[in-house]
N, C-alpha and C positions, 0 to 999 in steps of 0.2 A: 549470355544473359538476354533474355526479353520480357520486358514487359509494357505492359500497357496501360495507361491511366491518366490524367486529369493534370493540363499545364498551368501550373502557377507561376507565374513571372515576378521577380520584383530584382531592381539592383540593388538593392537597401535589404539585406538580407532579415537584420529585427525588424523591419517591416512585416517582411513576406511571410515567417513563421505566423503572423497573426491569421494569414489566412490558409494555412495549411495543415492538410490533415492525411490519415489514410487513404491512397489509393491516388495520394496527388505526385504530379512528377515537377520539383522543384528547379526553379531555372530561374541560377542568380548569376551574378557576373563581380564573382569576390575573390580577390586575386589574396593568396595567404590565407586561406579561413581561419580563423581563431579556434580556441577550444569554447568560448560563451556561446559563438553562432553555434558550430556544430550544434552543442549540448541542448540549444534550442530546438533545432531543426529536429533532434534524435524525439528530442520531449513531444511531436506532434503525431508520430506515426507514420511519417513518410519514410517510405523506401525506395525513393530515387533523387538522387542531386544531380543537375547537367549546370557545370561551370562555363560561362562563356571565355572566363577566365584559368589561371592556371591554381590551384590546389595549393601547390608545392614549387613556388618561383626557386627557389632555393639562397634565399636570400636570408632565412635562418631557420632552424628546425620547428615550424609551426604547427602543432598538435591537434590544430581542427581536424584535419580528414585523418587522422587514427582513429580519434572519435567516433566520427562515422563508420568507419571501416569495421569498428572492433562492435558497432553495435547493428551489421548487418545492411548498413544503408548501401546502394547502389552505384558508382561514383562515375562519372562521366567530364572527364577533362577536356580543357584548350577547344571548346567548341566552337569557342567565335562570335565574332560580334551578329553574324546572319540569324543566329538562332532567338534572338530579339528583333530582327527584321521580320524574319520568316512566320514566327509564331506570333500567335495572340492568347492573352490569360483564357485559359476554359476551353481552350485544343482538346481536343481528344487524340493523343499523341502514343506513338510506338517506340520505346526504347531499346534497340536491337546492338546488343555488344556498346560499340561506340557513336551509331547511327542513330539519328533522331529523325522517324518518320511521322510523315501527316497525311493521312488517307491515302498511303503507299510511297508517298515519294518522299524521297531524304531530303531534308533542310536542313540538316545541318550534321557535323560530323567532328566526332571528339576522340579522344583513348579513354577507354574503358582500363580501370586501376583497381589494381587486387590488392587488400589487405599487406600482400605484402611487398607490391609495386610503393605503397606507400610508407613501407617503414624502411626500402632503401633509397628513396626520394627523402626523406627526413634522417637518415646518418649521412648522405652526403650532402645534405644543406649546413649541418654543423660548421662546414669548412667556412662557408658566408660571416659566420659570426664575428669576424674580427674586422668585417667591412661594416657588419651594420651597428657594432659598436662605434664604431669609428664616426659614424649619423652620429648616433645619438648623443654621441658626445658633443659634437658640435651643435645638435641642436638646441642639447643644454643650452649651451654657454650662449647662444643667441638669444634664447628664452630668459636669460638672467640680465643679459645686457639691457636687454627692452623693458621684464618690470620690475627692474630692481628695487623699486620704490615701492610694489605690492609686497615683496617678501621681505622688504628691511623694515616698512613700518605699518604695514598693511592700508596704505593709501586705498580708495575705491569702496570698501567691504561698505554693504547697505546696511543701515538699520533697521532692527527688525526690533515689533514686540514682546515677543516670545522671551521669555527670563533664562537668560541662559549661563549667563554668569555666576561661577561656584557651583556648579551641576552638574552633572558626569552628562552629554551626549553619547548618541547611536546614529552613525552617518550610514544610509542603507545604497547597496546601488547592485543592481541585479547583473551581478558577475558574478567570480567563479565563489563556489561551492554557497553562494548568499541561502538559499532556501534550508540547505543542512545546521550552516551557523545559525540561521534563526529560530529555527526549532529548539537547539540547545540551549539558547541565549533567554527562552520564555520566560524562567523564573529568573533572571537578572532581570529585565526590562518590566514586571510584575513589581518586583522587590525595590529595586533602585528608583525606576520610575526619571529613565533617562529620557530627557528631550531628543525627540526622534523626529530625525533629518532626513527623506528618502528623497533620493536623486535620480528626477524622472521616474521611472517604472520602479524603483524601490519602493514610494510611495504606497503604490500596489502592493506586493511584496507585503510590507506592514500590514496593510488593511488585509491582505488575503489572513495573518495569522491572528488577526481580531483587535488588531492595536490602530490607533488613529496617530497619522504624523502631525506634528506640529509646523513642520516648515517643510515645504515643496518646493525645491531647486532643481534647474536644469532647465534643455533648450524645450521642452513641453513638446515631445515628440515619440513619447513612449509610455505618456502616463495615461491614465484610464478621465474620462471626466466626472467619473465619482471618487477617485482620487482628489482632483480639485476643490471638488468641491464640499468636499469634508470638512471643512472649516479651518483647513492651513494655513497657514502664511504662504504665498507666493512668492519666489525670485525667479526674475525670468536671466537665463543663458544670455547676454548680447555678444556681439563682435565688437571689437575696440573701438570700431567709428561708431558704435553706439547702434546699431539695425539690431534688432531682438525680432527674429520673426516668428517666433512662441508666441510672443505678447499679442498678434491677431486672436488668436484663439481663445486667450486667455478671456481677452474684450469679448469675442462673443461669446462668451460664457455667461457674461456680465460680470466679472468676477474683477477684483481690483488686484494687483501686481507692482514689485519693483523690479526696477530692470539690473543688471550687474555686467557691465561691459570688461573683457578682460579674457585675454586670449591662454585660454587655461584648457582642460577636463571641467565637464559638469561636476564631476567627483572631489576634483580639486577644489571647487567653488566652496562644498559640504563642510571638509575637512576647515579649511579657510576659515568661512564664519563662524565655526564652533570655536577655532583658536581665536580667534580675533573678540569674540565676545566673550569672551575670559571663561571657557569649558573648563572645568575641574577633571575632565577624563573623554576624550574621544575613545568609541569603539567604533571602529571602522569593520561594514559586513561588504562581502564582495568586490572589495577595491584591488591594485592591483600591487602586489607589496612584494615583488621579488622581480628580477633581471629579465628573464623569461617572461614572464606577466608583461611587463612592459612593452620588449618588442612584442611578444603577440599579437599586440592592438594595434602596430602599425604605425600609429599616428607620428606625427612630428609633436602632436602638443601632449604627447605622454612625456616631454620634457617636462614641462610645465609639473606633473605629477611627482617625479621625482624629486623636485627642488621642492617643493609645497609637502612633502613627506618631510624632509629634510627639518622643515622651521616647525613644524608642529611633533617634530619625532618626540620631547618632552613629555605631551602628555597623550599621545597618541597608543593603540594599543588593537593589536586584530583581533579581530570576532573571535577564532580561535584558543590565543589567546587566554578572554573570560571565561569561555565555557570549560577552561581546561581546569582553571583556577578556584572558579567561585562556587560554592556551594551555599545552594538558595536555601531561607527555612522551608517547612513543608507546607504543601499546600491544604485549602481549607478543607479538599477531599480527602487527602489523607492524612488531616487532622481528625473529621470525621469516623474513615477506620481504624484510627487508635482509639478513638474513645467505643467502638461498638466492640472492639476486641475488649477492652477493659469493663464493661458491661456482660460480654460474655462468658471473662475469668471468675470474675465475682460470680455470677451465676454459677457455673458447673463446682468453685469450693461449696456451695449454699447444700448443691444436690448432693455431692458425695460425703461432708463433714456432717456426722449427724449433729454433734455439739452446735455447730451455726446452723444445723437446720431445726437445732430445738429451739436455742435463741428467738431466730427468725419466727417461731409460730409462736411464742410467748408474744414475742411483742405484738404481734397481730390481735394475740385475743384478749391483751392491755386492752388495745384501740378499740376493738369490739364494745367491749366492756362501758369505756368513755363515752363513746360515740350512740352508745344502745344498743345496739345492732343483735 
């Protein structure tokens, strides 16, 4: 493998897709890639990823770099912390096997991973999963000790304008398969006309399929500032001691915000207020609603997700789900072609019946008659 093209840096991997495209060689330092990073990274055109990190810790079977693998991207492991020392964004960089050169000389050096290095790196990460179960459960149960008083009576939850009580909600957040559920979900969110929650770049997401949200939740790190400022309701993301550091931006925006302190998922935040101000129906797009989902993401506060899945499971309900379910009326377009089809059945009985086609010239030459003509 060689190729040659254009260094984009970032450790914050949904960062760096924003500035990547073809012919760029991606250089993050994400240890476990997810399948949402991957799917990002695939969505821009790049064909090459240099990890400074490792792919596949094997810590559990994590399906980002199949992603990549299965859709041609170029993969470059365990590079090292150097090749962030070494390099700078907009290098003109040579990717050779596992070698990362720069106007000939190596800075830095990784394993270069085949397709299929990485699906027996991912059967033997399987064996991990009863240690990282073992996390997760405990970080549960930390997470429940600490806010037990958010999930017993929903202490904390901000007031918001927006009428949400007895209303079916659509909590957006741009994970996995979100763009496919929203498409299907069109004539629900037409028809029902559910208050729509997008979290962070879901916000986007909405707006991109022509819907405006009603409330904007999350740490304001991933949303567009025409998202903002669409006329949403703001909640800004804080950390428990209360630090919101969304809420800069929000301010220079000019834009006014509540803050929501409470060591959650920005997703979890969504799901939250829509229970807590008395939702008639959560649909949940892109959240993260199965075992695998969960680890994937890593985090310790995908605890926090699970338990907050848990108290809203009542009236909660995945994108999936509705689209599988619900059959919207038709639309005004194809209200429109039923009526030009029936316009044009009446017409062809007019031409081939001569009996309605004598009728039909009788009464014309009534009107005639009335009319003068």
């Amino acid at each position: 493998m060689r190729y040659e093209g254009i260094a984009r840096l970032g450790r914050r991997t949904k960062d760096l897709v924003k500035r990547l495209g073809p012919g760029d060689v991606a250089v993050v330092d994400h240890a476990d890639m997810d399948r949402v990073s991957a799917e990002s990274i695939v969505a821009t055109g790049c064909e090459v990823v240099v990890n400074a990190a490792s792919f596949i810790s094997g810590a559990y079977p994590n399906v980002g770099p199949l992603v990549l693998a299965r859709a041609g991207v170029r993969l470059v492991d365990e590079a090292g912390e150097e090749v962030f020392e070494r390099l700078s964004d907009g290098d003109r960089v040579v990717v050779d096997g596992g070698r990362i050169l720069l106007r000939g000389a190596v800075v830095a050096t990784g394993r270069r991973l085949t397709p299929e290095d990485v699906e027996l790196a991912l059967e033997a990460a399987k064996s991990g999963m009863g240690d990282r179960l073992d996390e997760f459960a405990r970080n549960t149960l930390e997470h429940l000790d600490r806010e037990k008083g958010l999930l017993t009576d929903g202490a904390g939850v901000p007031l918001v304008a927006t009428a949400i009580n007895g209303r079916p909600v659509l909590v957006v957040v741009r994970g996995y398969d979100y763009l496919e559920d929203l498409r299907t979900l069109t004539s629900y969110i037409r028809d029902q006309r559910p208050v729509l929650i997008g979290v962070d770049g879901g916000a986007d997401a909405l707006m991109e399929r022509g819907f405006r949200p009603d409330i904007v939740i999350g740490d304001m790190d991933s949303v567009s500032d025409e998202a903002l400022r669409s006329g949403a309701e703001i909640v800004v993301h804080a950390y428990p001691d209360g630090r919101a550091p969304g809420l800069d931006r929000i301010e220079k925006l000019g834009l006014k915000a509540v803050t929501w302190p409470i060591a959650a998922m920005s997703e979890d935040l969504g799901l939250l207020l829509a229970y807590e101000s008395g939702a008639d129906l959560i649909v949940a797009v892109g959240t993260h609603n199965n075992l695998i989902e969960h680890l994937d993401k890593g985090r310790k506060g995908m605890a926090s997700t699970f338990l907050i899945r848990l108290k809203v499971g009542p009236k909660l309900v995945d994108a999936k789900g509705v689209s599988r379910l619900y059959r919207g009326g038709p639309s005004p377009g194809q209200l429109t072609l039923l009526a030009l089809a029936g316009v044009f059945a009446v017409a062809v009985v007019i031409i081939i019946s001569p009996g309605v086609r004598s009728m039909v010239e009788l009464t014309i030459l009534k009107l005639r008659a009335v009319l003068g003509m």
